[in-house]
C-alpha positions, 0 to 999 in steps of 0.5 A: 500500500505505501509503495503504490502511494508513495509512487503515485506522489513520486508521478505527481512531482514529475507532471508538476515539473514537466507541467507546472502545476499552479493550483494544485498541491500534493502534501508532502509524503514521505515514508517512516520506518516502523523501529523494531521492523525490518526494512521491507517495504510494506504495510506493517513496516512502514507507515505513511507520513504527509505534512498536514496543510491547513484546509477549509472546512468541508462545507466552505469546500463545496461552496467553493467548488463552483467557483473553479477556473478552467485551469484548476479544472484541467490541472485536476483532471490532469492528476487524475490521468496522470496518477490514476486517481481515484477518489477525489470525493473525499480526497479533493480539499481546498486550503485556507489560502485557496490551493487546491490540495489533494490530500491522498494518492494511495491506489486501491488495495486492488490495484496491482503495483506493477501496473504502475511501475510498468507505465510507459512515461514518455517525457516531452510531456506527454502522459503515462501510456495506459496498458492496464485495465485497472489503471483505466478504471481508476482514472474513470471513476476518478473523473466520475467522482469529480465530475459528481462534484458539480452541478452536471449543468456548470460550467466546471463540469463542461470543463471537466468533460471537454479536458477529460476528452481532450486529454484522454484523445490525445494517447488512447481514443478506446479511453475517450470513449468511455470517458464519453460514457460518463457523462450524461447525454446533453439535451438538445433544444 
């Protein structure tokens, strides 16, 4: 469990120096050795240890979420790509100074560490090539999640839904499609 979120923090500080991320912010993670534990990286050896920022509480959050540039927008959708996000609904903070802080990168205790470790990371900023099905999925409902956060009629969630095919379409249109998916069908009047 650590070393998947320990490398997804380690993904995050790559796209932010390939990308320049500037509304958005990842706590500091690092690993601590449990004393008495051998040195093997796992659960009962380590535990994870992130600087605490201080945060809005959950109800300024919400209040705050429509208030979202289309940049914040694209950079959080970019995250989600880059690192398989998947848990932004409870994950997703805003900081007292109004960054936005994602507080958790940890995968699910299902997905397999090697489908991360296996990535093709190609530089000329360009993102992970998706090869594993889980690491897909997680980037789906890291998108549905985010995306459940807006009003399905603003403007945030239109730009969440043009970023997400854009950027999906860029390496992988088998993804923007079901991406496409996630979204419901806009009415034409």
């Amino acid at each position: 469990k650590e070393e998947r979120q320990v490398k997804m923090y380690d993904q995050y500080q790559e796209l932010k120096q390939d990308r320049g991320l500037d509304h958005l912010h990842v706590p500091d993670t690092f690993l601590m050795h449990v004393p008495g534990r051998p040195q093997k990286l796992c659960d009962s050896n380590y535990v994870i240890v992130q600087k605490k920022d201080e945060l809005l509480n959950r109800e300024d959050v919400l209040t705050r979420l429509p208030l979202l540039t289309k940049q914040q927008i694209y950079e959080m959708v970019l995250l989600i790509f880059y690192c398989a996000l998947w848990n932004m609904r409870t994950n997703l903070q805003i900081g007292t100074g109004g960054t936005i802080i994602v507080n958790d990168l940890e995968q699910p205790n299902v997905t397999s560490p090697e489908g991360f470790y296996l990535q093709e990371v190609r530089r000329k900023k360009s993102l992970p090539f998706f090869g594993k099905a889980r690491f897909k999925r997680n980037v789906e409902a890291g998108i549905r999640e985010l995306y459940e956060l807006f009003d399905p009629v603003g403007i945030q969630a239109r730009w969440i839904k043009e970023c997400s095919s854009i950027i999906a379409g860029i390496y992988n249109k088998k993804l923007k499609t079901k991406i496409s998916l996630i979204f419901p069908e806009e009415k034409k009047y």
